[in-house]
N, C-alpha and C positions, 0 to 999 in steps of 0.2 A: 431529691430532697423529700423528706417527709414528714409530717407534723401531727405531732402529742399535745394535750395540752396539760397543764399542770394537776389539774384530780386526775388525767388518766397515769400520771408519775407519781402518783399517793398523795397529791399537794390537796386544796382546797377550792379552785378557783377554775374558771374557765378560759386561763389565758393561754394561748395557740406556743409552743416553740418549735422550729423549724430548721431541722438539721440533717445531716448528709452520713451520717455515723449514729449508734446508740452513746458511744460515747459523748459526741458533742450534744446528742438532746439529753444526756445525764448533766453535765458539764451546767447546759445552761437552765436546768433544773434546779441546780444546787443554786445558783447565782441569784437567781429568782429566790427564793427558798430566805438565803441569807439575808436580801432585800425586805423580807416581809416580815424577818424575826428582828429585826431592828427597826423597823415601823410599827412591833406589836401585834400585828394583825394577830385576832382571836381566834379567826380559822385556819389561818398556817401556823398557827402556835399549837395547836391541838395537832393536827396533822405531823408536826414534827415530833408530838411526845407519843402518838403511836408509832412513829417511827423508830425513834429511838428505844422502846419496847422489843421493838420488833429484831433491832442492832444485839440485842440481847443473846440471839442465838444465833451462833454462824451458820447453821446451816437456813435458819428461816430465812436468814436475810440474804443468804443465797440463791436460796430458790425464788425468793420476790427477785430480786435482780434476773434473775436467767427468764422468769415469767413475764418482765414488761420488755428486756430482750428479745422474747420469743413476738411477743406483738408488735414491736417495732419492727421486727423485720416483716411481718405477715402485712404491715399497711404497703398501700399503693404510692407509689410516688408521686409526689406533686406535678400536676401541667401545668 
């Protein structure tokens, strides 16, 4: 298991997710993400409209995905 927290997923915030897959720390990134755009939050609101910027170009928004990818897998596993 290894653990991202949410601004190291593009988010705003320093909260830990913990998962076994990049997919499931994507997964529970987005869930998070959705939780905070419907509470308003000012810093996951900005956070989301460079993202969605960023969704602009398939290949930028490829190479961000392949790049937090690339650091998920370089972290150490949780003891």
């Amino acid at each position: 298991m290894k653990t991202m927290t949410c601004k190291q997923l593009g988010g705003a915030c320093g909260l830990a997710f913990h998962a076994n897959t990049f997919d499931e720390m994507a997964e529970l990134s987005k869930n998070h993400g959705m939780e905070m755009f419907q509470k308003k939050d000012p810093d996951h609101l900005k956070a989301m409209k460079e993202m969605q910027q960023l969704m602009q170009s398939p290949e930028a928004m490829k190479k961000w995905f392949d790049d937090k990818r690339k650091q998920f897998d370089a972290l150490p596993d949780n003891k």
